[in-house]
N, C-alpha and C positions, 0 to 999 in steps of 0.2 A: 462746756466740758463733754456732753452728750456727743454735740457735733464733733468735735476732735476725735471722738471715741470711734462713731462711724468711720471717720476718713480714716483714720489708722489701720480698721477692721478691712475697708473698701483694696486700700493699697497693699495690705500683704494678701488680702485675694490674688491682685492683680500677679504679684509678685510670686505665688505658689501656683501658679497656673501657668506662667512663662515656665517656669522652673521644673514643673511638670511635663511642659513639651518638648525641653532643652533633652534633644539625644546624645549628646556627649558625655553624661554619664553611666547610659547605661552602655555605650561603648567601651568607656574606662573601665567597667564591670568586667568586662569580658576580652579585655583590650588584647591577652594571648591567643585567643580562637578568635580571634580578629586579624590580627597582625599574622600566626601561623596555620591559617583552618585546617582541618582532617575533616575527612567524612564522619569520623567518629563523636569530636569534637565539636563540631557549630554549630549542629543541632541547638543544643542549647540557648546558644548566644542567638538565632535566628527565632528560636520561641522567645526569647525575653524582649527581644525589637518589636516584634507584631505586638507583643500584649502592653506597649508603652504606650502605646495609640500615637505616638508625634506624629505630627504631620511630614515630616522630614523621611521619614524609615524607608518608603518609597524611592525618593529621589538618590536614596544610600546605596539602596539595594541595587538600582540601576548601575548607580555608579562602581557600586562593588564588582558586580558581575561584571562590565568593562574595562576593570582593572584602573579606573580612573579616581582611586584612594589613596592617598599618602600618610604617612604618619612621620611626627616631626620625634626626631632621636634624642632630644633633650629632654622631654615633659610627655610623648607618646601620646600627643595629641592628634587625632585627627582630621584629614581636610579633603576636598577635593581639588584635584590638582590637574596642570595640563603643563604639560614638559615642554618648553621651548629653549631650546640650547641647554647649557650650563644653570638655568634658573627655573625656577617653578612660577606659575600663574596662582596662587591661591584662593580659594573661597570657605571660609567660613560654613562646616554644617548646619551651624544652628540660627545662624543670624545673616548670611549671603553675605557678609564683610568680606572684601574682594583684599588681597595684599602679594609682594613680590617675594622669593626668597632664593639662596643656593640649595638647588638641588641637590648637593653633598649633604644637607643637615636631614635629610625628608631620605623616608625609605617606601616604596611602590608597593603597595598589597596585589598581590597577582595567585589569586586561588586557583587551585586546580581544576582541569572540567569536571569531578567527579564534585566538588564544592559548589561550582561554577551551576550546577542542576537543581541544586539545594536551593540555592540562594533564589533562582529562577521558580522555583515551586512557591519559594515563601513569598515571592514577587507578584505571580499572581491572582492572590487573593485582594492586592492593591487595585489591578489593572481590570480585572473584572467591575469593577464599580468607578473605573474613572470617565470623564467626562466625554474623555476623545472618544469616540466609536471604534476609530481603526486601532487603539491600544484596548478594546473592549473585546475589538475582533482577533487580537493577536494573541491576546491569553487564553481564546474559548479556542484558540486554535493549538496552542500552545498545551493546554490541556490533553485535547485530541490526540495530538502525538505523543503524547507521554503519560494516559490517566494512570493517578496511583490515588490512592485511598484517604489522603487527607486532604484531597482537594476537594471531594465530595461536599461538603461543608458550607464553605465560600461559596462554591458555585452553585448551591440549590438557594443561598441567601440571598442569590444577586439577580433573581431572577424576576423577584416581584417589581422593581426599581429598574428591569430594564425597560428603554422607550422605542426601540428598534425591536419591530414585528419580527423582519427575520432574525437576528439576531436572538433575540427571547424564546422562538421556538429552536435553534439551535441551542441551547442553553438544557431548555428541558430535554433535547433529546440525547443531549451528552450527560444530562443528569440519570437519567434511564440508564446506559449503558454504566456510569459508576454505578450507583447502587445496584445493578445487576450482579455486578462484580465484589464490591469492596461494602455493600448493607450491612448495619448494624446488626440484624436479626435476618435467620431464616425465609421467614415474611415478610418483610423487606425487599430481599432479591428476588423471593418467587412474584412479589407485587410487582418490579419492575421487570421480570422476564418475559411476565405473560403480557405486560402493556406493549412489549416488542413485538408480537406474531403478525403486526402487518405492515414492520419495518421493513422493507426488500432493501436497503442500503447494504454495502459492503462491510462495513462498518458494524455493524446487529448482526450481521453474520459470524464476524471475526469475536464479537463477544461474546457470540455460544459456543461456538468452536473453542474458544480458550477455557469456558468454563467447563466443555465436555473432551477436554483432553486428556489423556489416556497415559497409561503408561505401563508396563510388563510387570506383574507382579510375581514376585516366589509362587513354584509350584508347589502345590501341596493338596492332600486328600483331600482338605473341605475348602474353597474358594472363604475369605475374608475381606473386609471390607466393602467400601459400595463396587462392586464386580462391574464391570461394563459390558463384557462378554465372555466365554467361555471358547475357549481353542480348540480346536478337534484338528488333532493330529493326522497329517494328512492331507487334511484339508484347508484349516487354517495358517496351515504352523506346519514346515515339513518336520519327518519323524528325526531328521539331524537337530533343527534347532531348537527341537522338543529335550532331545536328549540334553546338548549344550547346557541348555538354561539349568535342568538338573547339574550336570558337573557346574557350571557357576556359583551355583547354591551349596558345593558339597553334599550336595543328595546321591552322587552317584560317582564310582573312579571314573577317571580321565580315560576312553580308549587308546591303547597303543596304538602309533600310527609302525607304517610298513616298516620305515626308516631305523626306530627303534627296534624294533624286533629283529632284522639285520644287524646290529651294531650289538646286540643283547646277545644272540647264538653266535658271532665272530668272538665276542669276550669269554664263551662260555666251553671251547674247543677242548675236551681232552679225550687226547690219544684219538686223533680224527674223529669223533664223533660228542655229537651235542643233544642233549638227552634220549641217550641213548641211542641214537640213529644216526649211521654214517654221513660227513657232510658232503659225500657225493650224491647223497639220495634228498640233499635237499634243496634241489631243483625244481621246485614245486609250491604254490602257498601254501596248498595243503599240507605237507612236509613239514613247511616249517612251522606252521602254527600247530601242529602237534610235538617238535621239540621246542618249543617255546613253550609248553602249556606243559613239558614233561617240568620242563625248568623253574616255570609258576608252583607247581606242588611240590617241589625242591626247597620251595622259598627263597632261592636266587634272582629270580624277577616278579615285579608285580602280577597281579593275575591278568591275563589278557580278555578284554573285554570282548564279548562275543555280537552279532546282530540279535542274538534270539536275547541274549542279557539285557541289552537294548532296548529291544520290544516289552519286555519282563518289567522293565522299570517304567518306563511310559505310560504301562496300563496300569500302574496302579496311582498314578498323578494327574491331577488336575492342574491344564495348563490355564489360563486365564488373565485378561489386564481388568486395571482398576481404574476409576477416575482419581484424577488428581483432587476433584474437590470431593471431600469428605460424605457430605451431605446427597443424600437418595433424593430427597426430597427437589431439591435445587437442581440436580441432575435431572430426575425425570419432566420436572418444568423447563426447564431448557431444551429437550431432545424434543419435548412437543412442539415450543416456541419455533427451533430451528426447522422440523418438517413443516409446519406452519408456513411460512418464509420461504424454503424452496417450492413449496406447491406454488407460492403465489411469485417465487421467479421462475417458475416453469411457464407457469400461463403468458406473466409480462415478456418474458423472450419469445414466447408462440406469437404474441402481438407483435413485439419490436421486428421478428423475422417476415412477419405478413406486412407492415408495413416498406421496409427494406423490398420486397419482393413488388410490390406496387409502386415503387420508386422504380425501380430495374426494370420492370415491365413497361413503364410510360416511357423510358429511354430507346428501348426497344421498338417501342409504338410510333414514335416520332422519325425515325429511322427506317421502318418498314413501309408507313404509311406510300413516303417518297414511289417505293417500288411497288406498291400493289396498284399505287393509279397510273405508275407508265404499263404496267403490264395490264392493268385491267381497260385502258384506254385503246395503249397502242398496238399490245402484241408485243411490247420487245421487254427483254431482262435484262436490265443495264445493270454492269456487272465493275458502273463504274460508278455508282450509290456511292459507297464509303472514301468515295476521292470527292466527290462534290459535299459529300459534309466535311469531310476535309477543307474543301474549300473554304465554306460560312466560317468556320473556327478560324482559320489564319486572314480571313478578312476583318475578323472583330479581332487579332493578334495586333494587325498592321492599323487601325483603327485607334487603337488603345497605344500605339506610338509616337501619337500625334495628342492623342486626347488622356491627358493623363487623370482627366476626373473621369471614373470610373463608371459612376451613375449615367455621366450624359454619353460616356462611349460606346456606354451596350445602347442606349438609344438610338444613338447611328450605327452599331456598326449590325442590330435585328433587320433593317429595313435593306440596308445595304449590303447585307450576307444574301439575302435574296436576290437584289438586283445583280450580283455577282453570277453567282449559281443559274440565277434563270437564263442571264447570258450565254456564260457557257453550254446552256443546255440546249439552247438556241443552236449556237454554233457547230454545236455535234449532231443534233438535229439534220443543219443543212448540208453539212459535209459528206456525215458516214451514214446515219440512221433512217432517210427518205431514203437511201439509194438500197436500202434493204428489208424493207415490208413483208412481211408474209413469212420470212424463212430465219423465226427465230435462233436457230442453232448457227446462222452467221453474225445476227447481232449481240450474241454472246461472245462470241470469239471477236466481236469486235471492240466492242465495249470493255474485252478484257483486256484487250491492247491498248486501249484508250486508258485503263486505269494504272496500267502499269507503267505510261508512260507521265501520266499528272503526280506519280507519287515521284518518278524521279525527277519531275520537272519543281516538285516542291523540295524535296534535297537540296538540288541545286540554287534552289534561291535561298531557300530558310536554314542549312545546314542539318546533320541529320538528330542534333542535341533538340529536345521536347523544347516548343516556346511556351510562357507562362499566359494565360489569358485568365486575368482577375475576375472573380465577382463583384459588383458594388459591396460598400459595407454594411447594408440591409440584410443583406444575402449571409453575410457571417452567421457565426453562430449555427446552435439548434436549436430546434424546442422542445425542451426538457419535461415530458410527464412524469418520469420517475426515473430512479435511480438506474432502469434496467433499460427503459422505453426510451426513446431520443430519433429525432432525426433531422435533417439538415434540412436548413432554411431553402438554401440550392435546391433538394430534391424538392422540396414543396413546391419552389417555382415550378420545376420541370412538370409533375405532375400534372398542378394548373395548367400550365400552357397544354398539355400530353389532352387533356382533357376537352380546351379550348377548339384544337384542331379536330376533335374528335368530333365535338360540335358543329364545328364549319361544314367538314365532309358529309355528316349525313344530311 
């Protein structure tokens, strides 16, 4: 009896626990904000999916966001479905039972993108913790483009369980940037602000910047709020759109513009003259803004607002913007975080430009070298330099047409850019440049004729369209120090070798 009692206990375990993971009814719970979402609406039904824990909510969720849901118009059952002609493919949510039906009886769930975002937010919190990496990498990325304030949550839970080095410190450093932004407490965002001061990413910049943005607040005598800075007319803020902001506010009349005050004195004509003053005599601005101003104390037009009125009202207002975030405290953690951070992209681009500058320079080195040992050897200024490196390029061009593995082309075509070039150098040698020793200012003008005839003689063979000369894919890439700092693998070569010859020569 005992045993029977067990087994009966065992089997409706078994039995509340299927039943428990079975998502079809907390679908049917909510089966209208399923079937019809709103933004306003699914919330709900999306909080009650996550908190059921099934294992299925995920694979829902995908499916939902791809519009690949149907529900059946007898019983508003739901399935996953895949539309081939006239018929539906089916599968079972909860038990993957695969079956066939007419697609007339099944209606297509197709949420809107603004739904469509929702669904992908509550999606998230799955993908962060699944097994795949690249769906681990798609949701921290996913994230990234879209942080909002409930994701903060999931993604600081998923951090201890991640097993991808990189992936795990991107994680924390997108958890920084939420709680910067979206912390439960004061203390909270200024913890995560100030862990930012020697982020130099784009990214840590963009989230102090949002946190210290700004915005134009009502003028008035005493600035309110957390103030961000204070306007000086003038200076800050011309004395027009000083004034503006006041009439916006209702702090001050509208100036009359010209057009009205003309349209004002024409409506206001009796027996030729407009407050009081013939309108022959008002020819003049001055003229007319004093029968406009007779006609203001008439009370027939509004008062016309004057410059010195202008200036009158300005000096006694305080113009000023506010931060949009409330909080001084948070603010002024942030504006130090942020100088923080450009100090140290100032320095990183002082580095990234000095190394840039050392890459350019060993370009330059390799290039000159050629001309300072014919001039320092022979006496002459060959003025045809930039046609013979010209040459080596379209030899390792014509090289790399024959040899399409990239690696072993520059192999052949370093050793045999030279045998090219040396030739040629040969060649001009014995033709032009022996028969002219001693009287460099003829082997400049020869060499110049020399070069101008190798760049047309390269036209005509190569066409005048740039040819492409690859690097191997060693050479791809850079090498990344930091967000600001970089530089190409290519220059590294160059450098090395810029260095290599430097060596030889001395």
């Amino acid at each position: 009896m005992f045993r029977h009692l067990l087994m009966l206990l065992f089997w409706v375990g078994i039995v509340g626990t299927a039943q428990a993971q079975d998502l079809q009814p907390v679908l049917q719970a909510h089966a209208d904000e399923i079937a019809k979402p709103s933004r306003s609406s699914v919330s709900v039904a999306l909080d009650d999916l996550v908190a059921s824990g099934a294992p299925q909510v995920s694979a829902f969720l995908e499916r939902w966001q791809d519009k690949g849901v149907w529900q059946r118009d007898a019983d508003g059952v739901f399935f996953f479905g895949t539309e081939t002609g006239d018929r539906l493919a089916l599968r079972d949510i909860d038990t993957d039972a695969e079956s066939t039906a007419p697609a007339s009886g099944f209606s297509q769930l197709k949420p809107n993108g603004g739904v469509r975002r929702l669904i992908g937010t509550a999606l998230v919190q799955f993908q962060l913790t699944d097994p795949d990496l690249a769906r681990r990498q798609s949701a921290v990325d996913s994230i990234a483009r879209r942080p909002e304030a409930d994701q903060l949550a999931p993604l600081r839970a998923s951090i201890e369980a991640e097993t991808d080095a990189a992936l795990k410190a991107r994680k924390i450093q997108l958890t920084n940037f939420l709680s910067a932004s979206f912390g439960d407490t004061a203390a909270d965002r200024i913890a995560a602000i100030t862990s930012m001061a020697s982020d130099t990413s784009i990214e840590a910049r963009a989230v102090m910047n949002q946190i210290l943005s700004t915005k134009t607040a009502t003028p008035s005598e005493t600035p309110t709020g957390n103030v961000a800075r204070v306007l000086t007319p003038g200076e800050d803020i011309s004395p027009d759109a000083a004034y503006a902001q006041l009439v916006a506010a209702d702090l001050a009349p509208a100036p009359v513009p010209p057009g009205a005050i003309r349209d004002a004195l024409a409506a206001n004509v009796v027996n030729g003259r407009v407050g009081g003053i013939p309108t022959a005599r008002l020819n003049t601005d001055a003229a007319r803004a004093t029968a406009y101003a007779a006609l203001a104390a008439a009370g027939t037009v509004p008062p016309l607002v004057t410059a010195r009125d202008q200036q009158d009202a300005i000096a006694g207002m305080t113009f000023y913007e506010v931060y949009d975030e409330p909080d001084s405290a948070v603010t002024d953690a942030a504006r130090a975080t942020l100088d923080s951070i450009e100090t140290r992209v100032a320095a990183a681009q002082t580095v990234d430009l000095t190394l840039d500058a050392l890459s350019l320079a060993s370009i330059y080195f390799l290039a000159a070298i050629g001309l300072a040992i014919t001039f320092g050897v022979m006496g002459v200024i060959n003025m045809a330099h930039g046609e013979f490196i010209m040459m080596g390029a379209y030899t390792g061009y014509v090289v790399q047409l024959f040899v399409p593995d990239y690696t072993l082309s520059i192999i052949i075509a370093l050793p045999l850019a030279f045998a090219v070039t040396f030739a040629a150098g040969v060649v001009m040698e014995r033709l032009v440049i022996r028969h002219l020793y001693h009287r460099p200012l003829e082997t400049l003008l020869a060499t110049f004729g020399i070069s101008i005839a190798l760049q047309q003689l390269a036209k005509n063979i190569f066409g005048t369209q740039a040819r492409p000369l690859t690097s191997p894919a060693w050479l791809d890439g850079a090498w990344v120090i930091s967000d600001v700092i970089q530089i190409s693998y290519i220059r590294i070569a160059i450098f090395v070798l810029a260095l290599l010859f430097l060596g030889l020569i001395l």
